[in-house]
C-alpha positions in Angstrom: -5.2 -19.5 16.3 -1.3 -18.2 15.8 -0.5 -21.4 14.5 -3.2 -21.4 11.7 -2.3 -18.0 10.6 1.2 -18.9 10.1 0.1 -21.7 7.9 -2.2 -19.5 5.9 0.5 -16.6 5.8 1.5 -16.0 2.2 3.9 -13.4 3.0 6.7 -13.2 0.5 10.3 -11.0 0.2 11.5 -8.8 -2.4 14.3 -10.7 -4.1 15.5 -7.2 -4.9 15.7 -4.3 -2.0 14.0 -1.1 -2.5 16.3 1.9 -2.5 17.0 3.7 0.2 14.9 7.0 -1.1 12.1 5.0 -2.1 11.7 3.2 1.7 12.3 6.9 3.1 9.8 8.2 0.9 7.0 5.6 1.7 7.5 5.5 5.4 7.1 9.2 5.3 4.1 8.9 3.5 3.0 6.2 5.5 3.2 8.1 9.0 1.4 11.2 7.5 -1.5 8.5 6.6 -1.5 7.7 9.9 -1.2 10.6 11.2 -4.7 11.7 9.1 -6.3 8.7 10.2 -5.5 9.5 13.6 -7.0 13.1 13.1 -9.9 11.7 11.8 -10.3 9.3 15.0 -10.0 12.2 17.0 -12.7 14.7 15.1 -15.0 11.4 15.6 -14.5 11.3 19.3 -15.0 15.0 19.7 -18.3 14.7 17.5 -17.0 17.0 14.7 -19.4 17.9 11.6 -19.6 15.1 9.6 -18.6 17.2 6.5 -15.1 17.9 7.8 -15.0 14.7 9.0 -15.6 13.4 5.4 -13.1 15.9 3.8 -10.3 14.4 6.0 -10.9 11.0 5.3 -11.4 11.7 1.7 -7.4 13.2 1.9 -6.5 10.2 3.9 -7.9 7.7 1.4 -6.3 9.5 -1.6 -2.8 9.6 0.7 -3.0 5.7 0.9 -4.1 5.8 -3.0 -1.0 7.1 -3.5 1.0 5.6 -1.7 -0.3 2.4 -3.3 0.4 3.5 -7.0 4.3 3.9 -5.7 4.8 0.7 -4.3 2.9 -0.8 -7.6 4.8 1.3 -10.2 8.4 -0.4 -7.6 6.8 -3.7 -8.0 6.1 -3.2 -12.0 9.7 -1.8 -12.5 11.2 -4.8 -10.4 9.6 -7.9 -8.9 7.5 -8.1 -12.2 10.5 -7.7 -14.8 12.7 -9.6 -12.5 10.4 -12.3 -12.5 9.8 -12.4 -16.7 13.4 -12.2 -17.3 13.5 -15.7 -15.1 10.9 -16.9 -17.6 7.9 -16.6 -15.3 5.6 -14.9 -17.5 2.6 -16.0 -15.2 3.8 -13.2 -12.9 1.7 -10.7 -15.1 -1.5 -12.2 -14.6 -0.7 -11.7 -10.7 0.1 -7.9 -11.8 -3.1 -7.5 -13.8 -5.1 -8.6 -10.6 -3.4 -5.7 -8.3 -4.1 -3.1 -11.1 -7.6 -3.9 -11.7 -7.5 -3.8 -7.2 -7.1 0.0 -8.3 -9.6 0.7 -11.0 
């Protein structure tokens, strides 16, 4: 089972590095997510009202939201221009797909 999800792994690299700010600011956001997530876990196991359960995940999902329009805006502003100043102009059919993920 490892073996064949390393062959199916299409896990690529930045060619650039994302600044410093940006990775602190994303992490940060990231463990808050988690940490909402993990709230919402916890109302579920205490049988908490399913309204307030719904209002937390609701602020978690539009945490990750967010989260995902920063690292697509980073991608946009560098992977994609990088990648059409190379010549590969396909690479905007790749970002047209992740947009329309959002939509």
């Amino acid at each position: 089972m490892a073996e064949e999800m390393k062959q199916c792994c299409t896990c690529r690299h930045k060619e650039t590095e994302r600044a410093d700010d940006l990775q602190h600011d994303l992490t940060k956001r990231l463990n808050r997510a988690i940490g909402q997530l993990n709230g919402v876990k916890d109302m579920i196991a205490d049988n908490r009202y399913c309204g307030d359960v719904l209002v937390q995940l609701a602020a978690a999902e539009s945490a990750v939201h967010r989260i995902a329009e920063i690292v697509l805006q980073d991608h946009m502003e560098t992977c994609v221009v990088e990648q059409v100043r190379g010549g590969n102009v396909e690479v905007v059919d790749e970002a047209m797909r992740l947009i329309k993920k959002f939509m």
